[in-house]
C-alpha positions, 0 to 999 in steps of 0.5 A, spaced: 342 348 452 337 342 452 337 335 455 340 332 448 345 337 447 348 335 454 355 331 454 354 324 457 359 324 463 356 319 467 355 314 461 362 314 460 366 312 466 360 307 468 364 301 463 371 301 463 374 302 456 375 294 453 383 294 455 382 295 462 376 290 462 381 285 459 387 287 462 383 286 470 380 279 468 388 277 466 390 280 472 385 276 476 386 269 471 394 270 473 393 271 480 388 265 481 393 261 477 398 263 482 393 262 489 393 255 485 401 254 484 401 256 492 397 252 495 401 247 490 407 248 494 404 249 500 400 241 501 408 238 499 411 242 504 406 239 509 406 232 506 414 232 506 416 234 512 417 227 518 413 223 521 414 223 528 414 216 532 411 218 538 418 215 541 423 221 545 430 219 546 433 223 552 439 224 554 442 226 560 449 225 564 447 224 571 452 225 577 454 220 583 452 221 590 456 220 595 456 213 599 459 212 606 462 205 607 457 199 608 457 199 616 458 190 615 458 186 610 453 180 610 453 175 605 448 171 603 447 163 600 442 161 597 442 153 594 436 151 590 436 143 588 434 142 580 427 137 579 
């Protein structure tokens, strides 16, 4: 057997046949097109969601202490005079 007469196995299966090679590159161009649309979705998510205005409302139900009777009352007068 001589060196023309072997088959070329390697030749063969180095370069995919044309419909794989144009199948791969609409596989990439889809999924680049999807990667695109999701990044898309994505940036209008973060843009719609609510602002936040720095300002915390806190509500909370306190309970009164136990007071005792005032041991004696005072009362006090001011009187002021207008100029």
């Amino acid at each position: 057997m001589s060196v023309s007469e072997r088959p070329r196995r390697g030749r063969a299966r180095a370069s995919p046949p044309r419909k794989r090679r144009v199948l791969r590159t609409a596989l990439v161009i889809i999924g680049a097109v999807l990667a695109f649309l999701f990044g898309i979705a994505f940036a209008r998510t973060v843009d719609d969601r609510p602002k936040s205005s720095g300002a915390v409302t806190r509500v909370r139900t306190l309970t009164p202490l136990p007071q005792s009777a005032p041991a004696s009352t005072v009362t006090v007068t001011v009187t002021s005079t207008s100029p």
